[in-house]
LOLUMKOL-142457 format. One line per field, with one value per residue (C-alpha): residue in one letter; y, x, z. Coordinates in nm, 2 decimals. Each point is the difference from the previous one (the first is absolute). Example, Ala and Ser with C-alpha at 12.3 -4.5 7.8 and 13.67 -1.06 7.14 Angstrom:
2
guro = A:S
py = -0.45:0.34
px = 1.23:0.14
pz = 0.78:-0.07
//
This chain:
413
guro = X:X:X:X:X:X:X:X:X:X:X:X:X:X:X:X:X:X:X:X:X:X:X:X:X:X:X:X:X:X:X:X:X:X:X:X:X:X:X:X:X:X:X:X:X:X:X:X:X:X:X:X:X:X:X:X:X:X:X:X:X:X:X:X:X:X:X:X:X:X:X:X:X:X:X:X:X:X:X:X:X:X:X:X:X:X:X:X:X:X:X:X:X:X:X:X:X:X:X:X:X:X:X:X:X:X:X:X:X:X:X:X:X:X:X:X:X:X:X:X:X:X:X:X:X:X:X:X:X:X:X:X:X:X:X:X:X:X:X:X:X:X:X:X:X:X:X:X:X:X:X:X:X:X:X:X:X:X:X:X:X:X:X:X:X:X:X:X:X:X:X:X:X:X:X:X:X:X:X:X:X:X:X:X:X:X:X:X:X:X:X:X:X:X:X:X:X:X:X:X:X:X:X:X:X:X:X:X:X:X:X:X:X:X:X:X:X:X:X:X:X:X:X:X:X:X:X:X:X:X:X:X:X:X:X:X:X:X:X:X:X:X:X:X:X:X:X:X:X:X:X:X:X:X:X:X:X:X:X:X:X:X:X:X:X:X:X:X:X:X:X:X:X:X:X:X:X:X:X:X:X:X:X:X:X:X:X:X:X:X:X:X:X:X:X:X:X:X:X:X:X:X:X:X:X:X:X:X:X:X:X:X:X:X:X:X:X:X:X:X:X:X:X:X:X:X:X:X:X:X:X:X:X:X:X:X:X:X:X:X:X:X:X:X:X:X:X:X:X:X:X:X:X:X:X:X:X:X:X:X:X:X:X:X:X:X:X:X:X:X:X:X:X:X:X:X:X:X:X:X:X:X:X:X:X:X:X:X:X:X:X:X:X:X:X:X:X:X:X:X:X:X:X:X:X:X:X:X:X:X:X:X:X
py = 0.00:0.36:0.28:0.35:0.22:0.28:-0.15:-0.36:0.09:0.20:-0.40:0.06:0.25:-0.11:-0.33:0.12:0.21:-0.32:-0.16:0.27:-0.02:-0.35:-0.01:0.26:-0.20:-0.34:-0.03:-0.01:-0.22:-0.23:-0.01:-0.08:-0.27:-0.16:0.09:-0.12:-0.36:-0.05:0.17:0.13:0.24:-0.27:0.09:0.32:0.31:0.34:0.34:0.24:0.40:0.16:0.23:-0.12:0.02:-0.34:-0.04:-0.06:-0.23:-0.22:-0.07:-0.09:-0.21:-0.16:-0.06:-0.14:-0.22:-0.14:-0.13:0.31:0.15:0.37:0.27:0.35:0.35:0.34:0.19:0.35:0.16:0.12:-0.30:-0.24:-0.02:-0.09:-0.25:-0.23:-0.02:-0.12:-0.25:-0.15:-0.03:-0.15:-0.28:-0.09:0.18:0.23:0.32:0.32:0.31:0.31:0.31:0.29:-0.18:0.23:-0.04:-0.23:-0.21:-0.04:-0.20:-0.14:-0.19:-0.03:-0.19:-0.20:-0.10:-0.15:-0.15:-0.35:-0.07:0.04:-0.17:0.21:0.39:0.15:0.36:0.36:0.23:-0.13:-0.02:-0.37:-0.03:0.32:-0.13:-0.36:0.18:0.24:-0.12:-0.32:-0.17:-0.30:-0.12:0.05:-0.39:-0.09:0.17:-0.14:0.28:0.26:0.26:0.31:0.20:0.34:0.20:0.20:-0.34:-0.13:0.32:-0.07:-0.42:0.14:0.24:-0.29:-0.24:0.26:0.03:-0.37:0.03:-0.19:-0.34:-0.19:0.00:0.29:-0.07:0.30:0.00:0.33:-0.03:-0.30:0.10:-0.06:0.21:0.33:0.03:-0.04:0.06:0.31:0.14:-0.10:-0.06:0.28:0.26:-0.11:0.02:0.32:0.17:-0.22:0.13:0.32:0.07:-0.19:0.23:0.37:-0.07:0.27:-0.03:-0.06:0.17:0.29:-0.03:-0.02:-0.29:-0.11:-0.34:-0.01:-0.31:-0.20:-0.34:-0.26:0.13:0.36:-0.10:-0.12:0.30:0.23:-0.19:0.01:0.32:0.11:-0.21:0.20:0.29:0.09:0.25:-0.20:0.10:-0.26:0.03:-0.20:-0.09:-0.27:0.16:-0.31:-0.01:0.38:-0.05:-0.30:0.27:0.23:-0.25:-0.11:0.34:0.18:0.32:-0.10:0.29:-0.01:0.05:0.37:0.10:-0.24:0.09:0.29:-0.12:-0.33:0.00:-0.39:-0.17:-0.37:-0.11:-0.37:0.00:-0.22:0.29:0.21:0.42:0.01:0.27:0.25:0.30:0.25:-0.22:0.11:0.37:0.03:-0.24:0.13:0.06:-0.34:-0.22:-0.36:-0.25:-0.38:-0.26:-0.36:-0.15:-0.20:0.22:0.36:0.16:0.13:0.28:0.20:0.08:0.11:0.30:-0.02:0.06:0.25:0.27:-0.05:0.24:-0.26:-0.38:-0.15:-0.31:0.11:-0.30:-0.36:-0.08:0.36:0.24:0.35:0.19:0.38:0.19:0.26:0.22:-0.13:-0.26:-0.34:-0.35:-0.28:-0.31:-0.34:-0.32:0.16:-0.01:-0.45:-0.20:0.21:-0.34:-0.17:0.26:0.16:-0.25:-0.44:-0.02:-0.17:-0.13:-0.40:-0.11:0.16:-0.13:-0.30:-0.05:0.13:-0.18:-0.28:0.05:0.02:-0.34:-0.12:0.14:-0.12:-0.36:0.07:0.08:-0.30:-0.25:0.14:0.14:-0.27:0.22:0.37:0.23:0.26:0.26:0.15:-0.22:0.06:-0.14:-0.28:0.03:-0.28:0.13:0.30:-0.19:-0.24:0.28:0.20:-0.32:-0.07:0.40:-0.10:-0.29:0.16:0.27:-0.24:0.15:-0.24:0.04:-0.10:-0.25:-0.04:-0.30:-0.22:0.19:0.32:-0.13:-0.10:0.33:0.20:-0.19:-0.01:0.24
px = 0.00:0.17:-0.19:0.07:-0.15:0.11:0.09:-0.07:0.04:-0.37:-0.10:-0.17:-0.21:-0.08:-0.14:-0.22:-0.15:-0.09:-0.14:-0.21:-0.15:-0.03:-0.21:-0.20:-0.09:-0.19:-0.05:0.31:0.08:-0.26:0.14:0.34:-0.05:-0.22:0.34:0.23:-0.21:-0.03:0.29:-0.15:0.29:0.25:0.30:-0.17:0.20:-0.18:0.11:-0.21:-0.01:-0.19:0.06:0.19:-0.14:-0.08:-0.31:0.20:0.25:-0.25:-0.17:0.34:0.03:-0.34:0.08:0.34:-0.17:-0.20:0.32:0.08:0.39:-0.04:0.15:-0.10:0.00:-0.14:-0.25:0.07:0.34:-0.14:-0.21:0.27:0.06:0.34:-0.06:-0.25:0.23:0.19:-0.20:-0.10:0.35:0.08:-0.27:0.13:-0.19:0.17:-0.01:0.10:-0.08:0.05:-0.17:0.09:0.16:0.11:-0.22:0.34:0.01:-0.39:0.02:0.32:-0.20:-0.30:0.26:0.13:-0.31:-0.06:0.31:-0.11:-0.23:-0.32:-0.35:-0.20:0.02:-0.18:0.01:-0.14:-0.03:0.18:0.39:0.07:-0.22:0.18:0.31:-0.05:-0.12:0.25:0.39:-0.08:-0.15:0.15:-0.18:-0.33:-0.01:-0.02:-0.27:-0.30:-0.21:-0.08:-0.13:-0.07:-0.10:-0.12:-0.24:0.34:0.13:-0.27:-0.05:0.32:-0.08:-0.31:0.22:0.22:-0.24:-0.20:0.32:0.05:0.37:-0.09:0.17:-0.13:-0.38:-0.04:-0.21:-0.20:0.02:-0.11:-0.30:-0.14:-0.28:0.16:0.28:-0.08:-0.33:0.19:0.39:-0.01:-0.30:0.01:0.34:0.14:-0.27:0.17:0.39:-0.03:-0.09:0.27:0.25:-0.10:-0.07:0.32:0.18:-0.14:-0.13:-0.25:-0.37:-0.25:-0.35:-0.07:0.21:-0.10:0.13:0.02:-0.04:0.10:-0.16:-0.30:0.03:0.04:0.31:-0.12:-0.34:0.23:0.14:-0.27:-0.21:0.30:0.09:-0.40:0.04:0.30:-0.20:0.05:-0.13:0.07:-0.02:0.04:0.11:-0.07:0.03:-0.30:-0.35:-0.13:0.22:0.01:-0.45:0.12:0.23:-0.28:-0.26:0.23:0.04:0.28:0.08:0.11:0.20:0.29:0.37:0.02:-0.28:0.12:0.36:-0.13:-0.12:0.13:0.23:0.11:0.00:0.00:0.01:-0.15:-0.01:0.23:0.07:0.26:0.04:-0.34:0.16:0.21:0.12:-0.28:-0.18:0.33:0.02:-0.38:0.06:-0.01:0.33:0.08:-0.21:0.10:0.03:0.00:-0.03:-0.23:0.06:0.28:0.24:0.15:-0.16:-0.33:0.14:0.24:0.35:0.15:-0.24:0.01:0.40:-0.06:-0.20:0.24:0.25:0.10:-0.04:0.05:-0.05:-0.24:-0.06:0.08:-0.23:-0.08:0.13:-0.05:-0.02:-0.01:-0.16:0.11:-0.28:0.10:-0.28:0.16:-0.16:0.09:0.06:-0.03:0.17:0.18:-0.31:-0.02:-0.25:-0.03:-0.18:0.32:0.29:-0.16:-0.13:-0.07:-0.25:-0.35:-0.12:0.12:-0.40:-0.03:0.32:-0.13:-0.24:0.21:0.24:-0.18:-0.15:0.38:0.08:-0.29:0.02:0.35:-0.09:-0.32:0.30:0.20:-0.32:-0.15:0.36:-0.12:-0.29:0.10:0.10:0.24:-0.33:-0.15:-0.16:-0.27:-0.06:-0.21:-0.34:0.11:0.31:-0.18:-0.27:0.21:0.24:-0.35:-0.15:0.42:-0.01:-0.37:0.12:0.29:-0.20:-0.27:-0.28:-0.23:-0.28:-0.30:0.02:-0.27:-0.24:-0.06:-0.36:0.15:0.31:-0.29:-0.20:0.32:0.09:-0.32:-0.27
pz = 0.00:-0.10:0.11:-0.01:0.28:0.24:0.29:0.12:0.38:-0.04:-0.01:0.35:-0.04:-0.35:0.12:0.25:-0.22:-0.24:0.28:0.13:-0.35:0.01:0.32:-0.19:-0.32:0.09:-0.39:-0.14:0.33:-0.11:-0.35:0.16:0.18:-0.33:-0.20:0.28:-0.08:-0.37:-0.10:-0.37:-0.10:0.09:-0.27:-0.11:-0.03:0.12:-0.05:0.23:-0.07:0.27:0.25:0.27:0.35:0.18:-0.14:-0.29:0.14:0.18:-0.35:-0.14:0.30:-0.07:-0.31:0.04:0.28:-0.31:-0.14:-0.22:-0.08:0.08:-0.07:0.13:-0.10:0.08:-0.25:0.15:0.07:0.34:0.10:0.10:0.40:0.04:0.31:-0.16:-0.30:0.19:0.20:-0.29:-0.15:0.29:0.00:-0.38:-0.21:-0.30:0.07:-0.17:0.09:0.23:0.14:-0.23:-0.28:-0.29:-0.36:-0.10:0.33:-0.03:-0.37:0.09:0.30:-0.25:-0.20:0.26:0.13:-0.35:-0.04:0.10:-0.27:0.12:-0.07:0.17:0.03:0.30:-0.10:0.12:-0.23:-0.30:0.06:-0.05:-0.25:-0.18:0.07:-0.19:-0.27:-0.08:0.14:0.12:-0.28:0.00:0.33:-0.20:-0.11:0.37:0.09:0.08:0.13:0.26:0.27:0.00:0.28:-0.05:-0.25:-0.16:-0.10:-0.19:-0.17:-0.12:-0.04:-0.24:-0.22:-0.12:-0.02:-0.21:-0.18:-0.05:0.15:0.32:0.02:0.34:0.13:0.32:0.29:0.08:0.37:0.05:-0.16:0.24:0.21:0.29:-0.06:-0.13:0.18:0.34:-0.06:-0.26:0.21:0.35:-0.01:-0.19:0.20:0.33:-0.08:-0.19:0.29:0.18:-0.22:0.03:0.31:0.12:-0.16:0.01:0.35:-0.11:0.06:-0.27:0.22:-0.17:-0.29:-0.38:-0.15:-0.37:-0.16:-0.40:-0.08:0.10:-0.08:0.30:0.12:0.02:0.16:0.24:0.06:-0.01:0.23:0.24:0.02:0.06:0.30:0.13:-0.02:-0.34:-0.26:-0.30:-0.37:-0.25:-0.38:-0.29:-0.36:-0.04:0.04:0.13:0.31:0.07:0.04:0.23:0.21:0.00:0.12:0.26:0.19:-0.19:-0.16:-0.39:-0.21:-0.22:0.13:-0.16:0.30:0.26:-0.01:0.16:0.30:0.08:0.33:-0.09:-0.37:-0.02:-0.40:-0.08:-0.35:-0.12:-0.30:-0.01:0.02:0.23:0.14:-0.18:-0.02:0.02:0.25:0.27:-0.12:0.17:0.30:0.36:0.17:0.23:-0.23:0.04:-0.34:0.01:-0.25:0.02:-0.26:-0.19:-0.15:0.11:-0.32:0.16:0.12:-0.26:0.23:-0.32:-0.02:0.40:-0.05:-0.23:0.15:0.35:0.11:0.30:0.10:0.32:0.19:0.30:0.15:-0.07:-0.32:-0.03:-0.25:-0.02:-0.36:0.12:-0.31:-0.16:0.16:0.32:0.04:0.10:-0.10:0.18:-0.18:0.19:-0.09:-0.33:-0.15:0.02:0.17:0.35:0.10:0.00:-0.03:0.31:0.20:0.01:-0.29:0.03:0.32:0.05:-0.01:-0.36:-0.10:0.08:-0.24:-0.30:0.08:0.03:-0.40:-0.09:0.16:-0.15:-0.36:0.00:0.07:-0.27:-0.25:0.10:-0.02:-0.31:-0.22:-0.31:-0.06:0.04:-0.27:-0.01:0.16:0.31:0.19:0.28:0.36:-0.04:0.23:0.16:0.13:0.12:0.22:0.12:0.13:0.15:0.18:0.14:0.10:0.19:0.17:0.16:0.15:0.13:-0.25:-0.13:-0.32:-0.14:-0.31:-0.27:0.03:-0.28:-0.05:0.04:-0.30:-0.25:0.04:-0.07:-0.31:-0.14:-0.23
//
């Protein structure tokens, strides 16, 4: 096993982390034990993109428990902590990342991570997947399938298999029910504000707050920050979802009117330049900026750069742009995932359940690989109900079921 990591003395602290998450996810324990007994990646080798917290590494150890070859890797430059790296390295597992890796160290741990010859990719938001097909090309006949985790990545999954340049079939993880109607709302609503308020240590009462975006994520969000007291303003591009923001209690303009007022911006798009240049000439001196989604594009820190006479580090994770009128905007997390760059990521009982679909759309891949083309694949309903009625059962909730009379009168006209 050759791992690169930080510092493998952080072990300690790294490993009670992973456990603490384990106690916290009686799903993926479940699926652990059932992996530990029939072995069903026995010989298969997994390459695993996601951010890495132990959430993360206990899914790797879940699925190395069913027998898989792992090897590990980040999916954020500031999402990696350091001491379960290196808890994980030290329990075997491949690992290859750090906090604050430079663009070069990130795909040169992207490449490494690959560098087994994978059959499965377990990706979030696209890297691995970019990676074999661009400079790693030749890994591509070894493939069998994969993962992917989040909405940005199977935007990208759909552009190429639009384009007819994909080469393996793509799980869509993200799009199970049971992940983005609980992680990218629930979850993602919760360790915003985690992020945020870990690391402003401002309150939120009072305050005007602005959601770009209202798909799960950003329902998330907004419905959050109304319960810290909130005034929140959402913006949109889709008519449909700006009604749904209205009906749901919120103010809906566009980002030229709400630059004006907002005290805090949170973007949760999944675009890029949401907000430019004339959107931070009209914002309020001490505004605070933070980013949801995938990529640090959201947010424009070129035109950010460009209109400041001074930049500074406030705070750890906070960095001021002072204006050129003498406003100053504070940027959180450089603009990445302020989920993860600022704080642990999704609670462990929504990680469970995503995690969970991953473990089992990876074995779906494995079981079924004869029959899938090179496309985007959803969640099978199965998966998804088998995953709910595990989720029940662990927190002692029991349901109704459908009698045979009730079946026939359903199903017929």
């Amino acid at each position: 096993m050759n791992s690169i990591i930080r510092d493998k003395g952080l072990a300690p602290t790294g490993r009670q982390k992973i456990e603490w998450a384990k106690r916290n996810m009686p799903i993926l324990s479940s699926i652990e034990q059932e992996f530990q007994k029939n072995r069903p990646f026995e010989g298969i080798k997994i390459s695993l993109s996601i951010h890495l917290e132990a959430k993360t590494a206990y899914l790797s150890k879940v699925l190395a428990a069913g027998g898989a070859i792992m090897a590990v890797t980040g999916s954020n430059p500031l999402s990696t902590q350091d001491d379960v790296a290196a808890a994980l390295a030290e329990d075997g597992i491949s690992v290859y990342s750090w906090y604050d890796a430079t663009p070069e160290e990130y795909d040169r741990f992207i490449d490494e991570t690959l560098s087994h010859g994978p059959h499965i990719i377990i990706d979030d938001g696209g890297d691995l997947t970019h990676a074999l097909h661009t400079r790693k090309q030749e890994l591509l006949p070894g493939i069998i399938g994969g993962c992917e985790e989040t909405t940005t990545g199977i935007l990208r999954l759909k552009a190429m298999e639009k384009e007819g340049t994909l080469k393996f079939p793509m799980m869509a993880v993200n799009n199970a029910m049971c992940k983005h109607l609980f992680d990218n709302r629930y979850g993602t609503g919760q360790s915003v504000w985690d992020g945020i308020n870990r690391t402003t240590n401002l309150i939120v009462a009072g305050k005007t707050v602005v959601v770009a975006g209202y798909g799960w994520c950003g329902r998330g969000v907004a419905m959050r920050a109304k319960g810290l007291g909130a005034r929140v303003v959402v913006t949109e591009v889709d008519p449909v979802k700006a009604i749904e923001a209205v009906m749901d209690g919120f103010s809906v303009m566009t980002m030229d009117e709400a630059a004006e007022i907002g005290d805090i911006f949170v973007t949760v798009t999944g675009c890029n330049k949401v907000i430019v240049k004339k959107h931070f000439e009209k914002m309020k001196d001490g505004a605070v900026l933070c980013n949801a989604r995938h990529f640090n594009v959201e947010i424009c820190i070129p035109d950010l750069e460009e209109l400041s006479r001074q930049v500074t580090e406030t705070r750890k994770n906070i960095t001021c742009y002072e204006l050129n009128n003498g406003n100053r905007l504070y940027l959180l997390g450089e603009g990445r995932l302020v989920n993860l760059a600022c704080g642990d990521g999704h609670p462990a009982e929504i990680m469970d359940m995503s995690f969970a679909v991953q473990a089992f759309a990876a074995l779906y891949i494995l079981e079924h690989r004869s029959e899938l083309e090179p496309k985007v694949f959803e969640i099978p309903e199965e998966i998804d109900r088998k995953i709910a009625m595990m989720k029940l059962q662990s927190l002692g909730i029991k349901i109704d079921e459908l009698t045979d009379e009730q079946k026939k009168y359903i199903n017929s006209w």
